[in-house]
N, CA and C atoms as a LAMMPS dump frame, in Angstrom:
ITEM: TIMESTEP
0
ITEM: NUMBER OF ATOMS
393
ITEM: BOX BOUNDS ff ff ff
-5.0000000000000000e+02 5.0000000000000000e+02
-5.0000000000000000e+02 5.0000000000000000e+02
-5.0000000000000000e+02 5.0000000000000000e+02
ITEM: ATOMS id mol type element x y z
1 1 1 N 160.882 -159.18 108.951
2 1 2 C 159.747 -159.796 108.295
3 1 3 C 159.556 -161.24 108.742
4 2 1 N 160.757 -161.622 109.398
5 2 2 C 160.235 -162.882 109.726
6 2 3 C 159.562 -163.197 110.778
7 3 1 N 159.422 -162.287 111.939
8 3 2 C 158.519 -162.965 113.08
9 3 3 C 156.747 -162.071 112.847
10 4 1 N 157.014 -160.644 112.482
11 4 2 C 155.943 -160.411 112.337
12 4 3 C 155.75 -159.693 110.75
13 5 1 N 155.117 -159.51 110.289
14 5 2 C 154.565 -159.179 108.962
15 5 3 C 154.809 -157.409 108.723
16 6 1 N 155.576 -156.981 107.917
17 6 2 C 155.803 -155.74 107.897
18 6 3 C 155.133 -154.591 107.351
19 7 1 N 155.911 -153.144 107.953
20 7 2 C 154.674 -152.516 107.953
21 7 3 C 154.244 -152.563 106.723
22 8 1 N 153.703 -151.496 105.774
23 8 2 C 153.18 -150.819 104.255
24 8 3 C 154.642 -150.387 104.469
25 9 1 N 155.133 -149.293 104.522
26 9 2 C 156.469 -148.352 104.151
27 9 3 C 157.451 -149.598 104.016
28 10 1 N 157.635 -150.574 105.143
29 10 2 C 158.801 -151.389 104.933
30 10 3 C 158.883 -152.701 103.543
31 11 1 N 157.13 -152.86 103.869
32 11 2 C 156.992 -153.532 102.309
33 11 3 C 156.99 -153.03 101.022
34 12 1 N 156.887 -151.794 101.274
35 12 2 C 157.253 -150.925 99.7
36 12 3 C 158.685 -151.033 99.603
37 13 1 N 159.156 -150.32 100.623
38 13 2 C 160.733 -150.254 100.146
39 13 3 C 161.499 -151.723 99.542
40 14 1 N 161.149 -152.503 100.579
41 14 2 C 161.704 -154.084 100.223
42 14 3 C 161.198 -154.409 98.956
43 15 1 N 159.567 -154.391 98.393
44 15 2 C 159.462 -154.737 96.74
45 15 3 C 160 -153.751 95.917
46 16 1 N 160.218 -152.097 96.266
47 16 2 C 160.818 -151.531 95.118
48 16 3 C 162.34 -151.594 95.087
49 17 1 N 162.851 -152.138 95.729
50 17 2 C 164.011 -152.677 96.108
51 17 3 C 163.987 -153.745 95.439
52 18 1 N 163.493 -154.754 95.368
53 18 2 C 163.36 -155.762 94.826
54 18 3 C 163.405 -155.443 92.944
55 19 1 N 162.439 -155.329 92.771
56 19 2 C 161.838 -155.062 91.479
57 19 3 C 163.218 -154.547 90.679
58 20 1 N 163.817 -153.403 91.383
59 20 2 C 164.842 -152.634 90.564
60 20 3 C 166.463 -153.577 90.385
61 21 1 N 166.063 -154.512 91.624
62 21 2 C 167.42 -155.567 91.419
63 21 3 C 166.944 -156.948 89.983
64 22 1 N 165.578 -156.456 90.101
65 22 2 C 165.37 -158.077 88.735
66 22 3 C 164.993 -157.062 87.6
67 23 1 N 164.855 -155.974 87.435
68 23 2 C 165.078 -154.997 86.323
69 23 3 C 166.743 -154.812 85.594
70 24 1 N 167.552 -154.884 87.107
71 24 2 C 168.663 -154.76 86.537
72 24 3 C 169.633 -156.131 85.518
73 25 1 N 169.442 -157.179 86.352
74 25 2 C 169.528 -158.209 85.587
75 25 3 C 168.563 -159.437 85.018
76 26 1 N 167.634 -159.37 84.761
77 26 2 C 166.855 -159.505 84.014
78 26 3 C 167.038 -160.579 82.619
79 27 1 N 168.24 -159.365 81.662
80 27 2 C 168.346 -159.552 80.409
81 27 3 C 170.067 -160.062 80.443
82 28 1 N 170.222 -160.555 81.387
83 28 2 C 171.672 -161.066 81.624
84 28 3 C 171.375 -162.849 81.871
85 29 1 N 173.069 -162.976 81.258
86 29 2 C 172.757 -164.499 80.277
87 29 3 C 173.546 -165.165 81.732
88 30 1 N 173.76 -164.815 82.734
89 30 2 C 174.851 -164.99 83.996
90 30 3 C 173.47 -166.017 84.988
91 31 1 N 174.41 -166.355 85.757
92 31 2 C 173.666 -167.303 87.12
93 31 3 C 173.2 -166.094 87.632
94 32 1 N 173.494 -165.427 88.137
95 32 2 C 171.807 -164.086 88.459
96 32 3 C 170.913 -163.478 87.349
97 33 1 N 171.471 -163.854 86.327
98 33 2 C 170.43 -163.631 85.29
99 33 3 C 169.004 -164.417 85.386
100 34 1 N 169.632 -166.127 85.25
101 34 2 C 168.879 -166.946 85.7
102 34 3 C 167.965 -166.983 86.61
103 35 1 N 168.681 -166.505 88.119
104 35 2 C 167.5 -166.505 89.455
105 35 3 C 166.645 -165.312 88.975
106 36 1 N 167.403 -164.572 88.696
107 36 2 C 166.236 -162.979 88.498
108 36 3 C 164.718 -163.718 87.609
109 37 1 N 165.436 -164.105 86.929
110 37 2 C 164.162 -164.701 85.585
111 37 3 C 163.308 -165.559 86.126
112 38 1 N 164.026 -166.533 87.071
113 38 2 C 162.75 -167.372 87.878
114 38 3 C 162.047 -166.732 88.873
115 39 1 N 162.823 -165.81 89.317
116 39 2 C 162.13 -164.897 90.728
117 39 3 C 160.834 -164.088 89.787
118 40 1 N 161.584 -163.604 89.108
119 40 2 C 160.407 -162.838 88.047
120 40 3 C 159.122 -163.742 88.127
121 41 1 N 159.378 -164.839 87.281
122 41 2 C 158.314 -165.552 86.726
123 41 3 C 157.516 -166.182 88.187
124 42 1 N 157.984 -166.51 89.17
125 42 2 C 157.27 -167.113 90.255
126 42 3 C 156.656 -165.851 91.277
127 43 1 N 156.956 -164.569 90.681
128 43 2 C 157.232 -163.506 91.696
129 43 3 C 155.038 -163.285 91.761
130 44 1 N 154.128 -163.577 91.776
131 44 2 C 152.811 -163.888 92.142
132 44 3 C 153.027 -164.582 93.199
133 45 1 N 153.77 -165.586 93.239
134 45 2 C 153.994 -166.734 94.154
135 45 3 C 154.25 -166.237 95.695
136 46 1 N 155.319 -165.697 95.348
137 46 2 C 156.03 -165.04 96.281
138 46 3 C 155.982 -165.275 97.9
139 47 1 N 155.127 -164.388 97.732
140 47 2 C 154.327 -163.436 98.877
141 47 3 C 153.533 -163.903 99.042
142 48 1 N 152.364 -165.051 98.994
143 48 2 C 151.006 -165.302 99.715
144 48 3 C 151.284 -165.501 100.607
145 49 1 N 152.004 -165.752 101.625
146 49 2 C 152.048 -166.059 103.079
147 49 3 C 151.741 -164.565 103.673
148 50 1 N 152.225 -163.387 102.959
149 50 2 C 151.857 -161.811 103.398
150 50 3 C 150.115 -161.953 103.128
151 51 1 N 149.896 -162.467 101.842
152 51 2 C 148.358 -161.575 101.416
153 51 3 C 147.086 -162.643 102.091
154 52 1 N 147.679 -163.669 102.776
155 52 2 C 146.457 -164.646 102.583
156 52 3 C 146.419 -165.506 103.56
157 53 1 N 145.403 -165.21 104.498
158 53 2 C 145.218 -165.472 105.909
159 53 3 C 145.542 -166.985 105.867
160 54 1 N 146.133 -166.897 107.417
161 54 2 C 146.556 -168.716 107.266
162 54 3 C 147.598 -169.584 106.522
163 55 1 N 148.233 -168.894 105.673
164 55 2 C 149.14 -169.366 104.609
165 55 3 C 150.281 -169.156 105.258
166 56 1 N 151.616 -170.488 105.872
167 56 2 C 152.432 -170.631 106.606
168 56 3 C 153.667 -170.004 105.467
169 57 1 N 154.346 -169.139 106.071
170 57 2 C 155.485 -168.848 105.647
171 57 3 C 156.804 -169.751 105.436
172 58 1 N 156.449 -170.731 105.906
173 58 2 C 158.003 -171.825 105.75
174 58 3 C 157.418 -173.032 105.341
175 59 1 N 158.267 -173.948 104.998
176 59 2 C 157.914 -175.374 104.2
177 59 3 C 157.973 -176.041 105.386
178 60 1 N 158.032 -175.893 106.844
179 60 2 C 158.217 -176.99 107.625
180 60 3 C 157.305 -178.159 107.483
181 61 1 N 156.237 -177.644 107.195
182 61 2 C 155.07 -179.405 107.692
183 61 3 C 155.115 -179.648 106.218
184 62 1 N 155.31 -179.46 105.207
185 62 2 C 155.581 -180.061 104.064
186 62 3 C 157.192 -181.136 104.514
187 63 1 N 158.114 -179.922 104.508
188 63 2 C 159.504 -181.29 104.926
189 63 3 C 159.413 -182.351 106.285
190 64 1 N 158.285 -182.448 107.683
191 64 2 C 158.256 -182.853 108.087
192 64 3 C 157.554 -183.893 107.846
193 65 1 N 156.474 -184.148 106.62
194 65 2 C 155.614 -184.982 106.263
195 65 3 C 156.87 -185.837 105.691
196 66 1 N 157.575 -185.766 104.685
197 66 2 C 158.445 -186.466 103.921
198 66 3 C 159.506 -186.65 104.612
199 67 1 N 159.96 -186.307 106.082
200 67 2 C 161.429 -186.797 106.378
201 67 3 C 161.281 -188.145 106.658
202 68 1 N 160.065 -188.964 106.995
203 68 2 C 160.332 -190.494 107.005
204 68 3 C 161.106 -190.813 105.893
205 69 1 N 160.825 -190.428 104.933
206 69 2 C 160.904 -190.994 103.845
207 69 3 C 162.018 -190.546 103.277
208 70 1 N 163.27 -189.834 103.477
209 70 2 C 163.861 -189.07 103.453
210 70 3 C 165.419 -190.244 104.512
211 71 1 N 165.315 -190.817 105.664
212 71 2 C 165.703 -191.768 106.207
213 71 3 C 165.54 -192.423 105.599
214 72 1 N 164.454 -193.396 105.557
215 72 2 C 163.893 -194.295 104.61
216 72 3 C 165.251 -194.035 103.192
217 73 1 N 165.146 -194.039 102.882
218 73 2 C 166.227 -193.828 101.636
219 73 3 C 167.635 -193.765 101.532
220 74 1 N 167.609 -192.746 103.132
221 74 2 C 169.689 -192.75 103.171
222 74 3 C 169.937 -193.909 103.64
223 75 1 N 168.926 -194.274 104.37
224 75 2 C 169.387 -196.036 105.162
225 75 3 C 169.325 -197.091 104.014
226 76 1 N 168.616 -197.067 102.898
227 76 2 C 168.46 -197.968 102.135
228 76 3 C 169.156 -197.888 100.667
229 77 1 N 169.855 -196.724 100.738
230 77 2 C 170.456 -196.393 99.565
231 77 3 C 169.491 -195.772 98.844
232 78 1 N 168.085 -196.101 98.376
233 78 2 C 167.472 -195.619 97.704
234 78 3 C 167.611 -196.502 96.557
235 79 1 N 166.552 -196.517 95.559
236 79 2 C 166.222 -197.93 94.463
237 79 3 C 167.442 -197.565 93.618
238 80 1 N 167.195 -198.854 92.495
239 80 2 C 168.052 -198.67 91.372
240 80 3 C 167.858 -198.18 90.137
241 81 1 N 166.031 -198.002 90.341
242 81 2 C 165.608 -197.899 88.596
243 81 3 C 164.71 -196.577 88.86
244 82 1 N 164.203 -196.227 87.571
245 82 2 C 163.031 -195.186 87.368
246 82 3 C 161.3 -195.506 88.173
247 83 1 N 161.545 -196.94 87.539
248 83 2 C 160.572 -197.531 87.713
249 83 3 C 160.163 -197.768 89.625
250 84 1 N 161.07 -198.324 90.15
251 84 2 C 161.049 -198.43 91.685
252 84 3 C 161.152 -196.203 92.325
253 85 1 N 161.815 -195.721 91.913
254 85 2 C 162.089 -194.507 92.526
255 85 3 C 160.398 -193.778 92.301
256 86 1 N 159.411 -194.088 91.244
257 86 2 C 158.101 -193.551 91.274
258 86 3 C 157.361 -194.388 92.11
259 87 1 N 157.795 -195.849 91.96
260 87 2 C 157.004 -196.508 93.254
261 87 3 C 157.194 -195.891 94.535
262 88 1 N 158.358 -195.593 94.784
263 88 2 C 158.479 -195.17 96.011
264 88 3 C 157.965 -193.363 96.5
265 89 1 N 157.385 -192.796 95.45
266 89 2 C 157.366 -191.375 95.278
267 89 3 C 155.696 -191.462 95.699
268 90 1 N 154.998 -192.594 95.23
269 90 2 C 153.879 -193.064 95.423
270 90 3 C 153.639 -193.558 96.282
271 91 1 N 153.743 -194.161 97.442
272 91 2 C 153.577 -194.992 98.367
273 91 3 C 153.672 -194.045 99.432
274 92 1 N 154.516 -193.777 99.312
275 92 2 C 154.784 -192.876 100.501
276 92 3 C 153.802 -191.537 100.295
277 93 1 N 153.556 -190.559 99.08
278 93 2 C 152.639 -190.029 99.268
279 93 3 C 151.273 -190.634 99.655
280 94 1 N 151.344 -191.612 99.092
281 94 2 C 149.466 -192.188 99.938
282 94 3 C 149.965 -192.649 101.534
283 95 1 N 150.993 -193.147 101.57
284 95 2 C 151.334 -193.174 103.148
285 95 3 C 150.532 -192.02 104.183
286 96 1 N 151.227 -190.939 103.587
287 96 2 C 151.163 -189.772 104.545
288 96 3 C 149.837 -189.328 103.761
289 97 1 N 149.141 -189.207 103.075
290 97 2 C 147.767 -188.736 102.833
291 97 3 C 146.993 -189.48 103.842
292 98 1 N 147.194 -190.933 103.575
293 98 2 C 146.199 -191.617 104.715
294 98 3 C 146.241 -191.274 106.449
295 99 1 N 147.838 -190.62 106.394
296 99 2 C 147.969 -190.64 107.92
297 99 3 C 147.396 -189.473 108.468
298 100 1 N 147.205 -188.271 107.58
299 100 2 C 146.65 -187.275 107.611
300 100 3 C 145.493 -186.987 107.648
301 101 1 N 144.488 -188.196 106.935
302 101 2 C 143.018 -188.399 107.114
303 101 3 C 143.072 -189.299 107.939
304 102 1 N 143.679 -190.083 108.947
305 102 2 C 143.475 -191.145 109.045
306 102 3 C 142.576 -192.39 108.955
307 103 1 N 143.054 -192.612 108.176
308 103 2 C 143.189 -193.935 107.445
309 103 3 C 144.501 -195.017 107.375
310 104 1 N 143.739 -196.311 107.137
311 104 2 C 144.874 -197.305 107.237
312 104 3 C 145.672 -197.553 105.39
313 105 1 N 146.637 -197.536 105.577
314 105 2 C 146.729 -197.472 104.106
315 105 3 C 146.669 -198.832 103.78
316 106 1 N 147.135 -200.051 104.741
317 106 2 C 146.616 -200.889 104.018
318 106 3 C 145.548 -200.901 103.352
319 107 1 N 144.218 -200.716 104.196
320 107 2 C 143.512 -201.024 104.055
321 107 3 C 142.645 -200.334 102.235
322 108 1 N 143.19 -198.989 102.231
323 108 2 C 143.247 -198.21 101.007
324 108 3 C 143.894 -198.979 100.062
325 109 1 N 144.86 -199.724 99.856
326 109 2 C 145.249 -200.728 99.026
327 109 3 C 144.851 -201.999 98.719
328 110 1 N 143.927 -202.146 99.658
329 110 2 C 143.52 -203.506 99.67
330 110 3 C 141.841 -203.118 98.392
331 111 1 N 141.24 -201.652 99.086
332 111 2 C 140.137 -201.23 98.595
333 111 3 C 140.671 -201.103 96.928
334 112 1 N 141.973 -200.44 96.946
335 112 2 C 142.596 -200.429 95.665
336 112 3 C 142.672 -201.362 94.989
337 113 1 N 142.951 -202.398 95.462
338 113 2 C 143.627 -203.612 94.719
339 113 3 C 141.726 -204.509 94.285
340 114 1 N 141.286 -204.119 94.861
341 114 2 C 140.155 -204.906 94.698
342 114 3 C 139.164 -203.996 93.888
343 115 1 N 139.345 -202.858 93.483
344 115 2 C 139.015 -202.219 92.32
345 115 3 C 139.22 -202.48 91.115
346 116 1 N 140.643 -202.365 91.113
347 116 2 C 141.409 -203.117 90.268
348 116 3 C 141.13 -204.115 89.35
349 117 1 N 140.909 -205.246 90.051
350 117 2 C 140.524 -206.583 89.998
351 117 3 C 139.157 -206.533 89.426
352 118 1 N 138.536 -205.86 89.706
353 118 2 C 136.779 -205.641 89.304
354 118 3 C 136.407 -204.893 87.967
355 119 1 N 137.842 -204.521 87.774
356 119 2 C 137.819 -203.566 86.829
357 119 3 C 136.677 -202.097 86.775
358 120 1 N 136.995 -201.607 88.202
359 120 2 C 135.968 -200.582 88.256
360 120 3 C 137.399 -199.282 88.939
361 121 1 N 136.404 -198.057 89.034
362 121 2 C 137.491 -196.767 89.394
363 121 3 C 137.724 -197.243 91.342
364 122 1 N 138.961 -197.102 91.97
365 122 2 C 138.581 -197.408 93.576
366 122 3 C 138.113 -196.017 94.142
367 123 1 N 137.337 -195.515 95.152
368 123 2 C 136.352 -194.465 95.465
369 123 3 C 137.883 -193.505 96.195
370 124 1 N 137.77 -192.487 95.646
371 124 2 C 138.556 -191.879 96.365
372 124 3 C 138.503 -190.607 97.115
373 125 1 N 137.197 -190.496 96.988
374 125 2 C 136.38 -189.208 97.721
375 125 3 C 137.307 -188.806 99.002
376 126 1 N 137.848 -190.004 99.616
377 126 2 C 138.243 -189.54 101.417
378 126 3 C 139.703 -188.741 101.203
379 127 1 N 140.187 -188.358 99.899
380 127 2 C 141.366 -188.133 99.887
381 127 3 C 140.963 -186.171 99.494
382 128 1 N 139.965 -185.924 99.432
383 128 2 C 139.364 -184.535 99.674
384 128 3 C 138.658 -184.271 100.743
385 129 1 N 138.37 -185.261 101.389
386 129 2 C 137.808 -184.658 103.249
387 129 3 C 139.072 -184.217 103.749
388 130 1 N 138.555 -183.133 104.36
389 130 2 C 139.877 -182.439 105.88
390 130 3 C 139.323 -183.237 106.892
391 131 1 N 140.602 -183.538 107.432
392 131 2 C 140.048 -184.012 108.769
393 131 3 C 140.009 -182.394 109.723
């Protein structure tokens, strides 16, 4: 299943296969009790990379967007407070949003900061364009 998408027969067997292993523990209070129950509950989730054209099967460009930031942190230790660790959860997501539309993020902060100041909303329409 991992290089190409499997047949009908092999995807039946693998979900009724499936199904009968989170039937079996399910109602068990154990660490596979647990995964079964989240697999359960996310189990819609699953599979869209099978049902839905275009939908990447692996997290790579999600973990490749954040490994700056990911360095960024082992090199720096990473903050001390609540308060700095959301700053930094923030920044870096508008980092990589802007780099993705490109855009300068200064310059998005500067538009920010001068919203701010005006006491008005800053326009954020460009953060729903695809490039």
């Amino acid at each position: 299943m991992a290089k190409d998408p499997p047949t009908k027969a092999e995807w039946n067997a693998f979900y009724a296969r499936l199904n009968r292993l989170i039937a079996l523990y399910i109602d068990s209070d154990s660490e596979a009790g647990k995964l079964v129950h989240h697999i359960d509950t996310e189990m819609g989730l699953l599979f869209t990379f099978l049902l839905e054209e275009g939908v990447d099967p692996t997290n790579n460009f999600g973990e490749r967007m954040l490994r700056y930031a990911v360095l960024w942190r082992k090199r720096s230790q990473g903050t001390n407070s609540d308060k700095g660790k959301r700053w930094v959860e923030r920044i870096v997501s508008l980092r990589q949003t802007c780099r993705l539309q490109g855009k300068s993020s200064f310059h998005v902060l500067v538009d920010a900061m001068n919203a701010f100041f005006k006491d008005q909303q800053p326009d954020l329409e460009w953060t729903r364009s695809a490039t």
